[in-house]
Structures are given as C-alpha cells and as structure tokens.
KOLMARTI-458078 format. One line per 4 residues: their letters; for each residue x, y negated, z negated of C-alpha. Coordinates in pm, 1 decimal. Layout:
A) X/Y/Z; ...
This chain:
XXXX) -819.0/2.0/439.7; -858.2/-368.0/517.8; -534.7/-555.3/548.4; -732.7/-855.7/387.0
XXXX) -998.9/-759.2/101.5; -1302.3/-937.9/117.0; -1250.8/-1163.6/-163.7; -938.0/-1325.9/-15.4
XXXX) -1092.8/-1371.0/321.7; -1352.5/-1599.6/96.6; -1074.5/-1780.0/-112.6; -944.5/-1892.5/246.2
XXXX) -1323.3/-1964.4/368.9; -1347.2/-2182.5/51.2; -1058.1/-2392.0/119.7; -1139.2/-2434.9/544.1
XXXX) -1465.4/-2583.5/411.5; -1334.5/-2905.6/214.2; -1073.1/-3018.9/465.1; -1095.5/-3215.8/835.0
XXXX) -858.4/-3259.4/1101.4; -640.0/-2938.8/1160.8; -740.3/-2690.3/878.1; -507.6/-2494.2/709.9
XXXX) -552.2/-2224.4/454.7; -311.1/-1994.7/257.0; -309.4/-1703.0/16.9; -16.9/-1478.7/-69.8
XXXX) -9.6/-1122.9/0.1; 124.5/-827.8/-57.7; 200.5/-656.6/294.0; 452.0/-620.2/550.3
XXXX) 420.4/-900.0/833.0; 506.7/-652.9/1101.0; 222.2/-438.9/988.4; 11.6/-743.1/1057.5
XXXX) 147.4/-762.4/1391.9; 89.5/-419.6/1492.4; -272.4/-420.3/1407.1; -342.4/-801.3/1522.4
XXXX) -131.4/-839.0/1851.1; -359.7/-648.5/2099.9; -627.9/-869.5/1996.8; -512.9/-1195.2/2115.7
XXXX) -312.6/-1346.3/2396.5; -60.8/-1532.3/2220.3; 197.3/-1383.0/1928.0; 529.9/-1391.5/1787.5
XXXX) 689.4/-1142.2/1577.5; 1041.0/-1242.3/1399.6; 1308.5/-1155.3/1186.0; 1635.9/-1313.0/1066.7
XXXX) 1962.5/-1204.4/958.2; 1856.1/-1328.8/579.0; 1559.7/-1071.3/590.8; 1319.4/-1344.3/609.8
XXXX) 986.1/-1254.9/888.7; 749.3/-1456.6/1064.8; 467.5/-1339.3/1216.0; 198.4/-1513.5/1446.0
XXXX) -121.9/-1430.9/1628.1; -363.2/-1647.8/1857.5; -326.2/-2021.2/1892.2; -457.4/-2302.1/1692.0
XXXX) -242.4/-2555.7/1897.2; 5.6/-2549.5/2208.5; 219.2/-2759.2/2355.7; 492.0/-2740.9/2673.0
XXXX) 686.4/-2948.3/2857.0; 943.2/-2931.1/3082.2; 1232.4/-3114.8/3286.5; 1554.4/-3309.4/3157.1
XXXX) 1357.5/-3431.2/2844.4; 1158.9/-3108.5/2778.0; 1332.8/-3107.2/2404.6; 1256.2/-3426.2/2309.1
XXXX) 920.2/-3429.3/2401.4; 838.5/-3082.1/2203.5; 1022.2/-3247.7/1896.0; 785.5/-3553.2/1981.7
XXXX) 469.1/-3312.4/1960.8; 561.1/-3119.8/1664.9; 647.8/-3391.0/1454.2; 313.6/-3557.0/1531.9
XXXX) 120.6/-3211.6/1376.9; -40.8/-3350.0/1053.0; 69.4/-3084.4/838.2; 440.6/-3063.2/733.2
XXXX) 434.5/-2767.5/617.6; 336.2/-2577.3/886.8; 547.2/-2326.3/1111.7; 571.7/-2375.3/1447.6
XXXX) 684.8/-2091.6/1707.3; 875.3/-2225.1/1979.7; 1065.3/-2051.2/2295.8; 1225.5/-2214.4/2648.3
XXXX) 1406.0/-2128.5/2921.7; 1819.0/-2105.6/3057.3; 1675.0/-2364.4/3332.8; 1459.0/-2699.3/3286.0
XXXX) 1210.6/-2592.1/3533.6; 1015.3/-2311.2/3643.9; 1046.5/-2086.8/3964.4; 688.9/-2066.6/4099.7
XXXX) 504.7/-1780.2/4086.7; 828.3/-1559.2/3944.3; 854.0/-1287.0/3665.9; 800.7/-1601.6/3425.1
XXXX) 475.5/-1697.5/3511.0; 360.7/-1670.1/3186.4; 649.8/-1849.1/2996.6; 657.6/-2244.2/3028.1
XXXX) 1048.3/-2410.9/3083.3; 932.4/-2501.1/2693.9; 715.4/-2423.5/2476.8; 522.3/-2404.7/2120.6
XXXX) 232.3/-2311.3/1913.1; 102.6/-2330.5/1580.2; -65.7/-1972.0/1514.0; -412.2/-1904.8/1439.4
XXXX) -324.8/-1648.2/1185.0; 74.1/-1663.1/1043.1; 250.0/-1477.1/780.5; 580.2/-1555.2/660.2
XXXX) 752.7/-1297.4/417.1; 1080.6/-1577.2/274.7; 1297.7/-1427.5/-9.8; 1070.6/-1076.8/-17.4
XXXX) 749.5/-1310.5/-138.0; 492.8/-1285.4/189.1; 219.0/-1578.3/264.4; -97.6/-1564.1/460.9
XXXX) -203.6/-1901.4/681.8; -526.4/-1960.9/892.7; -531.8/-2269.4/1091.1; -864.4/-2381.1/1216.1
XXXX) -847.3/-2666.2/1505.9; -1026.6/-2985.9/1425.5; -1407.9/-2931.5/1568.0; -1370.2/-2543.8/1567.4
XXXX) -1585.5/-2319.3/1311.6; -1341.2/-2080.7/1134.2; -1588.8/-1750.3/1183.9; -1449.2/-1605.0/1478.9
XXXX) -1097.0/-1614.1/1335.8; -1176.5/-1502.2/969.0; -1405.1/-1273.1/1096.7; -1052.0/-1126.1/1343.1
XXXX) -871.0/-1138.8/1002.2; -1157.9/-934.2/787.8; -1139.5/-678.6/1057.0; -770.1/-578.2/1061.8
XXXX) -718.4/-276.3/865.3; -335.4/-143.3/784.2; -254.0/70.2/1028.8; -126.2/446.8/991.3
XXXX) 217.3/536.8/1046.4; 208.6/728.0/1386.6; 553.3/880.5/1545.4; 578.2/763.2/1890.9
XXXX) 735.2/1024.6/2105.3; 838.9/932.7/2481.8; 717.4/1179.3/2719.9; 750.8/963.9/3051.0
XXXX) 1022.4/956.6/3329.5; 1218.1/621.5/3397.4; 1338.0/502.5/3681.9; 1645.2/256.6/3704.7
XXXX) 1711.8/-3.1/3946.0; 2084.5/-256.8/3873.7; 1959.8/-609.6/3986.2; 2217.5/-673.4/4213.4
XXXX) 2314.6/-367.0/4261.5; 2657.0/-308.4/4042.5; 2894.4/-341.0/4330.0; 2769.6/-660.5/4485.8
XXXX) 2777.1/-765.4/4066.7; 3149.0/-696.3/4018.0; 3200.8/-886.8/4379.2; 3013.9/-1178.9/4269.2
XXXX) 3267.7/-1183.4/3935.6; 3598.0/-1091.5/4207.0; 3431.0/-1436.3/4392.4; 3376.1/-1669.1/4039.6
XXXX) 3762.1/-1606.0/3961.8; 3873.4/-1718.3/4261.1; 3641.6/-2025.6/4223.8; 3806.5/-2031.1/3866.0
XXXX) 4189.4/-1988.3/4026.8; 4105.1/-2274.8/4264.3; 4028.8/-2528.1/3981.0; 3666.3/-2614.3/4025.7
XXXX) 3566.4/-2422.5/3734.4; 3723.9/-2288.1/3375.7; 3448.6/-2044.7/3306.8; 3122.6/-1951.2/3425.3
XXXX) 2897.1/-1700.2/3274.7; 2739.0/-1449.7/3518.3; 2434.7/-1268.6/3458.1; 2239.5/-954.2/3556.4
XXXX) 1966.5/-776.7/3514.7; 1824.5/-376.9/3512.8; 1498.5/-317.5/3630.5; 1329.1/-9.7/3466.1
XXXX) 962.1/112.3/3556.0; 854.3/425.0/3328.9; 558.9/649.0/3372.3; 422.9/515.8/3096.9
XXXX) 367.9/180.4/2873.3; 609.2/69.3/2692.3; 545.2/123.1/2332.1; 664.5/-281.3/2231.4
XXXX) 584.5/-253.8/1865.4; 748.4/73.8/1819.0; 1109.0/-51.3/2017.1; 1110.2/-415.4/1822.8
XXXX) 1031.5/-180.2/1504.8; 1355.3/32.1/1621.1; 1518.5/-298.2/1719.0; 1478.2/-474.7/1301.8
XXXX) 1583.3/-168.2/1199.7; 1904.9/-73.8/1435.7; 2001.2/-449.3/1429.1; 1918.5/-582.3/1101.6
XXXX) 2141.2/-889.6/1137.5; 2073.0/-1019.6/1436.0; 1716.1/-1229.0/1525.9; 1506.0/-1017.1/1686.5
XXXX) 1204.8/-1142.9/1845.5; 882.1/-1004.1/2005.9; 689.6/-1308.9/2202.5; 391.8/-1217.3/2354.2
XXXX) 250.4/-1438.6/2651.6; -100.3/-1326.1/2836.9; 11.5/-943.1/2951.4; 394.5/-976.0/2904.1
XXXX) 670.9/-963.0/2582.2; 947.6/-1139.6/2562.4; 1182.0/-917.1/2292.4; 1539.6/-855.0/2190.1
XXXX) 1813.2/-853.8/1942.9; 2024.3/-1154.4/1955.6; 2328.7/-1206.9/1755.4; 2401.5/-1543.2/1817.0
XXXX) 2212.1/-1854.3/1613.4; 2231.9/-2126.6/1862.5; 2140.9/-2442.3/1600.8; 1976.5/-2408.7/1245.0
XXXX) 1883.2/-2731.6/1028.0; 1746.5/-2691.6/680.6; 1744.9/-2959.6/428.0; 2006.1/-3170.1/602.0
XXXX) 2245.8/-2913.3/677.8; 2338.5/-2768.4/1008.9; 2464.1/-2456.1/1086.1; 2564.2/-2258.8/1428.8
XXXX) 2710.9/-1974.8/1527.1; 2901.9/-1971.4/1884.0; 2966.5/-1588.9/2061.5; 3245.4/-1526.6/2323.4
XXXX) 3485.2/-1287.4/2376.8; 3365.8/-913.2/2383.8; 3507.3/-564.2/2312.3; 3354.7/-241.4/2280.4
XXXX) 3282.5/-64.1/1937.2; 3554.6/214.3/1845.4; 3471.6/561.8/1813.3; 3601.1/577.3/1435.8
XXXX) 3737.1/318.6/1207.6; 4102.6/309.7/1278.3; 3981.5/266.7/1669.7; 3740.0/38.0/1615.0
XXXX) 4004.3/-158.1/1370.3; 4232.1/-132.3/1681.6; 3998.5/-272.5/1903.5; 3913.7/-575.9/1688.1
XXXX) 4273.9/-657.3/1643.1; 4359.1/-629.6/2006.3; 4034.6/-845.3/2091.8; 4153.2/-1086.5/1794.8
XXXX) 4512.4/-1144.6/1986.5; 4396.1/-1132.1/2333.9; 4488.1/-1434.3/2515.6; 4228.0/-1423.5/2776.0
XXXX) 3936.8/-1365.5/2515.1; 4058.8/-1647.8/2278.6; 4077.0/-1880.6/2558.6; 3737.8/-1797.4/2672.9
XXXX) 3628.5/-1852.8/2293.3; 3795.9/-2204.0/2244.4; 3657.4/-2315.4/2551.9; 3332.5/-2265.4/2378.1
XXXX) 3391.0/-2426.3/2044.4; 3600.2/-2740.2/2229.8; 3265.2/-2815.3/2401.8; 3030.9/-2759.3/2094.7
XXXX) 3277.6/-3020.5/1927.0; 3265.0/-3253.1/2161.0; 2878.6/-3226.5/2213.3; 2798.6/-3255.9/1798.5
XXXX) 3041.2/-3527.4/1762.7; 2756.5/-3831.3/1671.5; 2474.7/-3594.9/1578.6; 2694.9/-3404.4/1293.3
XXXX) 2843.9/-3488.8/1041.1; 3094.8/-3347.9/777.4; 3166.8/-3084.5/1111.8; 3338.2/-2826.1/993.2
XXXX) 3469.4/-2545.0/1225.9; 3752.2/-2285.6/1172.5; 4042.4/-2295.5/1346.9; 4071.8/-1910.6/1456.9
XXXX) 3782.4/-1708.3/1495.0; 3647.0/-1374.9/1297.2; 3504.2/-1068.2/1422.7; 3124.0/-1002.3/1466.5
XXXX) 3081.7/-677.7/1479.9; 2721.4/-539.0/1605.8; 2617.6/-187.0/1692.2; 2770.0/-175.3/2031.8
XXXX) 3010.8/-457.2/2104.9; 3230.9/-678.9/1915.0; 3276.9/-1087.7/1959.9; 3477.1/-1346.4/1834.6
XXXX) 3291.9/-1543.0/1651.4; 3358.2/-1917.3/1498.3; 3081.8/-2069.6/1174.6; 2999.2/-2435.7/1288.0
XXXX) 2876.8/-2609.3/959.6; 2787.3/-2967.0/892.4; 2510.4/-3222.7/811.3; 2267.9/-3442.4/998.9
XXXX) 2110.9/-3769.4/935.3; 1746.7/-3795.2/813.7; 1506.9/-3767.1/1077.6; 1710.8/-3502.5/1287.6
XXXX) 1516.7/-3192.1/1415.4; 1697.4/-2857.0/1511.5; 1591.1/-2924.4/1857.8; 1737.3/-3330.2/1847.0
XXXX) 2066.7/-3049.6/1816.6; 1932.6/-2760.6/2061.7; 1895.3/-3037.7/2327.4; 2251.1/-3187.6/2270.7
XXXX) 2396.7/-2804.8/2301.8; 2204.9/-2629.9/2524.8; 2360.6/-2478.9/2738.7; 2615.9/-2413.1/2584.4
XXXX) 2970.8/-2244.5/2780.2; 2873.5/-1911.2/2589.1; 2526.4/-1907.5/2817.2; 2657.1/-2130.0/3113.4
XXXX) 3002.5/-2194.7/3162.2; 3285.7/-2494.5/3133.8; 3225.3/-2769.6/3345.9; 2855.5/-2717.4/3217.1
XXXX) 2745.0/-2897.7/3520.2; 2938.7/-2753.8/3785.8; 2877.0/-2420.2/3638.2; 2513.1/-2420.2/3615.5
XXXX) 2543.3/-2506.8/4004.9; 2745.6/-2217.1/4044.3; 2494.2/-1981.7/3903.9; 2215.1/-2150.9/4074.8
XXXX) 2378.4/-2116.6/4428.3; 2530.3/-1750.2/4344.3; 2374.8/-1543.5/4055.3; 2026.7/-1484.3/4258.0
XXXX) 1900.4/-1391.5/3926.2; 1550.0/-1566.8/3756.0; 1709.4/-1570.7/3402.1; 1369.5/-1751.1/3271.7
XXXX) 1375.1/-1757.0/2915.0; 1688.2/-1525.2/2916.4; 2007.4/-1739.7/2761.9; 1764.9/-1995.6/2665.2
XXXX) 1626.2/-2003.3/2299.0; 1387.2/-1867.1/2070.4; 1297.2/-1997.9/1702.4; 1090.6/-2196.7/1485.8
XXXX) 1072.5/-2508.4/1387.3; 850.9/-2718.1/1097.8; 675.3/-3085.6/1167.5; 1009.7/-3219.9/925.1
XXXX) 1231.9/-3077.2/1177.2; 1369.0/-2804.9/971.5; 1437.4/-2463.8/1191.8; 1649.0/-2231.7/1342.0
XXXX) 1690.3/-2114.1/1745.6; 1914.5/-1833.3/1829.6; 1989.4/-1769.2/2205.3; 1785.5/-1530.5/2399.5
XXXX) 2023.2/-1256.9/2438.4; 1980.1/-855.9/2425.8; 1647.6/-925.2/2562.0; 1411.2/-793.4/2788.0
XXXX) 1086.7/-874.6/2941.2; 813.3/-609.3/2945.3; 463.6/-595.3/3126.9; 303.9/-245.7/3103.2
XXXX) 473.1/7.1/3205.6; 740.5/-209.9/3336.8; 1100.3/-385.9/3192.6; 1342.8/-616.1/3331.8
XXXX) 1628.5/-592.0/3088.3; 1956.9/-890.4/3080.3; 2318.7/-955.9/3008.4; 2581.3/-1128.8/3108.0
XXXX) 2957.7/-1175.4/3054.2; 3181.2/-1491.6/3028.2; 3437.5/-1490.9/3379.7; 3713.2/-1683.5/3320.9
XXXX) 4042.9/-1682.6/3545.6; 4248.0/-1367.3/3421.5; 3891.9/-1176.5/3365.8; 3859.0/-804.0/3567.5
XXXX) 3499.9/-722.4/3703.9; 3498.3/-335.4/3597.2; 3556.9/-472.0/3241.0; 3300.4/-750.9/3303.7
XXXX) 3108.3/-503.7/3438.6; 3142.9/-247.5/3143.1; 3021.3/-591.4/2887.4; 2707.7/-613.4/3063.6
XXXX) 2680.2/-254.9/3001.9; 2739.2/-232.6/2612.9; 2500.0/-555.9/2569.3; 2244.2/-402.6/2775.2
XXXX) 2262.5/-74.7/2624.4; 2068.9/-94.7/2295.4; 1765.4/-204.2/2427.0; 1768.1/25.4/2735.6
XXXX) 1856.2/350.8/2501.8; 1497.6/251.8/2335.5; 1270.7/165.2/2588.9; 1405.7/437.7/2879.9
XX) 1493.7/690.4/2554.5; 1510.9/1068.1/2748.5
C-alpha cells in the first residue's frame, strides 16, 4: 500500500508548479514518520530521524539544500545560512562536532565540524497531528523526487532477530582508561584543572549489519524521554539516546537542561530511592554539578534574560543511570537563534571540563580518542531561529556491520577511576545491549 495515494502526490505537484525560488509543498497525513523513514532512508544519502521528550518527530530524507562550516565561527556562520533560507517556516536538520575542526581522513569523514540541510522530503508529527513537505531547489524539476515519494509503500512489520557473533574491543583498553582518570586527578590535585571530562569509546564489529532502524526503533521506545536521533551521512549513522537538551529557543523563551553527577539505577525502589538520595547529598557529585551550572551562568549572562536556575538540583532518572539535573529557563531578545546560545555554551563543563580552555587541551593532548560529533550537538533549527540541540550523548556511530559506541564521565579531584570506570559502563550499556544483543 502506497505511503502517499496518488491524489496527494498531485495536490503537492499542483502547488510545486505555481511557485519559484526554493519550492515547498505540504499536505497532512495520517502515518507514522518513522515508518517513512524505514521505507525512504536506503534510498538516499542524506536523512535524519528524531524524536523529543514531548513526543513530537521529525523525519528527513535527501537534500534540497546543505550547508557546513567550520572553525571558531562555525555557529555563526550556519545561523548566517539558515536565516538567509527564504522560507520561515521550514525545518532545518542540523548536527556538529565536540571539536571545531576535523581530523583528516578519521572515522568522521562523512560528518562536517558543522553542519545542515533542508530535506528533500520531511515529515513532522507536532502534538500527534503529522505533516508532509517536499522541497524542490530553485532550477530543479520536482519528478524525480515525487516520483521517490509515489513509490514508498508502508512497510510490513518484520521481527528482526540477531543471529550474528560480536566481537568487542575497549578503546583504550579499560586499564590504560582508569590510568588516564588516576593521571587527570592528579592534574586536578595540582590546581591546573577543576574538572575535565574523559571519554572512551567500544569498538564492536558483528557478523552481520547492523539493523539501524530496528535499534533507534528499540531506542524511542526504551528511552522515550530522551532525544534520540538517527543521522545518516553517505554509508554511516550517527544514533543515540541523549538525555540532556543542550539549548532550546521557541517563541522567545529559552530553556536548557545541564547533566552531571551520575549513579547507577537500584535494583528495586527502596534501592534505587537510596541511591538517589545518597547521589543527591554527595559532596563530590554536587560539586561536580555546580561547577557546571556556575559556568552556564556566567556564559548566558548578556544573551538571557529573566535567567532562572534552581538552587539545588533534582534527579533525572533514565533507564540505567541517574544524574543531577538543574532546569535553566529564561528569555532572549528578538533576533536570537538557538545556535546565537549553542555557540555561547558549547562546550559546556558537562562535555569538556572547568577551565573550558585548559581542559579541552587536556583532552586533546591525553584522551587519544576522535570524539567527532560525540559530545557535540544534534537538533533542528527554523530560518526564525526557533530550535532545540541536545548533546550527542549515548551515541554511536555505525557503518555496516561495524559500531564505535561513546561515553564519558566528569573527573574531578576526589573522583575514583573503577567508579568512573563503572559510569562509562552504565551510559554505554543501552545502546551496546541492542546492537551486540546475544
């Protein structure tokens, strides 16, 4: 059965024909974005699948426009490029990196320091109510893309069962890890640093390829408020879970939502109760939190107004670990884009560390890790510089048969590397449980 009947792929025809410039077209429909996505992604080079804590999807496939940019301005100038798209309305997928640069010919090939695009075909499902959009570039006959969208039929439900091996690799391996943490708190006990975030990485290469739209299925459905993400770039994803919204404008008001401080999930209520008390009161976890929110303060002051943040922290509670968490509210003069606020917090101490500067050297000179678009951002963004950008956490990059999963863990100078070292391995554990599933 056609995804798109034949009379709706002429009511968008009809409306490409009597516009110039950049066409857009839209009709609503009555289908699941991520059904979309599973029948249209194969077919093109370029999609995004996404999903927010609010329930609200996005969905993207093929490119109508692209943009990236890159060094100490790369922000600013893909704010500059969206805002210049003629079309306010339009939705604009955008995705960048921990780092402002690129490592030649690295696992990131694919993925530009920043980056966006305005999908060929989009669907947005906001407040349950889903909406088709073609854009056609200016010059371009629409055929080949309606005639992509007339062929897309809804796909059947299949069960995907596993039957290949996996083999796991611990990039570095986990002893050299837990010295590299034993070697940041001495750095931290000497003074040079307060915190400094320390990533690493599991390499995993099954016998077979990765079934991506099956695990970011599992992963909307296991982890239903966090933003999970699917970016597809040539032959490799980008996908994950993250819990953390980075910066979100909408209609003048800002909102973020700053992660640190971690404890493990208990094993029934009263433990896990326990646990969230204990991580609550723990000096060493608070301190690593404040750190965090002192910096974001300090950083918004003059782009926020009305900032509004909590003086003790809640608990976030997700499927496998607990953080401290702290609501950041406010407003923001007219004219300010989420990413005028992305590029005044980025990175923030929950990705990087406190000195930012210093600590970014650190992990340069010592993590021997290409994080790529790990700890940097994924999100949206409009021409009116409404959007949202959560950090690129619980994440993994996949290319065939192939995944290089991430996590990290704040060090900080009373912090113990087997309990670092047990973080990484509750953060990296959803995604590894579905993609090497035995």
């Amino acid at each position: 059965m056609p995804l798109v009947s034949a009379e709706e792929v002429g009511s968008l025809a009809a409306q490409l024909a009597h516009s110039d410039g950049l066409r857009v077209a839209r009709i609503g429909i009555d289908f699941d974005p991520f059904d979309f996505a599973r029948t249209g992604a194969p077919l093109v080079d370029r999609a995004v699948a996404y999903s927010m804590p609010d329930g609200d999807r996005l969905v993207g496939l093929g490119t109508a426009w692209h943009a990236t940019s890159s060094g100490p301005d790369r922000f600013s100038d893909l704010s500059e490029s969206i805002e210049g798209l003629p079309d306010p309305s339009l939705t604009v997928f955008l995705g960048y990196s921990f780092l402002d640069e690129q490592t030649p010919n690295g696992l990131w090939t694919n993925f530009a320091p920043a980056e966006a695009f305005v999908p060929r075909i989009g669907i947005h499902r906001i407040d349950g109510r889903s909406t088709l959009t073609v854009v056609i570039p200016e010059g371009e006959d629409a055929d080949r893309t309606l005639g992509l969208l007339a062929g897309m039929r809804r796909p059947d439900w299949v069960p995907v069962v596993d039957f290949g091996d996996h083999q796991i690799e611990s990039r570095p391996p986990v002893g050299d890890w837990a010295h590299l943490v034993a070697d940041a708190v001495t750095t931290i006990g000497a003074g040079d640093l307060d915190k400094v975030v320390l990533a690493r990485s599991v390499k995993v290469e099954s016998s077979e390829a990765v079934a991506i739209l099956r695990v970011f299925r599992q992963l909307v459905t296991a982890y239903p408020d966090c933003y999970n993400f699917a970016w597809k770039s040539g032959p490799s994803v980008f996908m994950g879970a993250s819990p953390e919204l980075l910066a979100e404008v909408r209609g003048g008001q800002f909102r973020s939502n700053p992660l640190a401080g971690s404890a493990r999930r208990g094993e029934g209520e009263d433990e896990d109760d326990a646990i969230g008390i204990a991580l609550l009161t723990s000096s060493k976890d608070r301190n690593e939190h404040q750190l965090v929110v002192d910096d974001m303060r300090e950083r918004l002051s003059g782009i926020v107004d009305d900032l509004t943040i909590p003086d003790i922290p809640a608990l976030k509670r997700m499927a496998t670990v607990q953080h401290l968490s702290t609501l950041i509210t406010g407003t923001v003069p007219v004219g300010t884009s989420v990413l005028d606020t992305v590029a005044a917090l980025h990175p923030t101490p929950a990705v990087a560390g406190v000195p930012t500067v210093r600590a970014v050297d650190y992990i340069r000179e010592h993590e021997h890790l290409d994080r790529g678009w790990y700890t940097g951002g994924i999100g949206w963004m409009a021409p009116t510089g409404d959007g949202a950008v959560a950090i690129a956490l619980r994440c993994g990059l996949v290319s065939d048969s192939t995944t290089h999963l991430f996590a990290g863990a704040g060090i900080v100078a009373d912090s113990d590397p087997a309990a670092e070292l047990l973080e990484t391995r509750l953060k990296l554990r959803p995604l590894l449980e579905l993609v090497a599933s035995t």
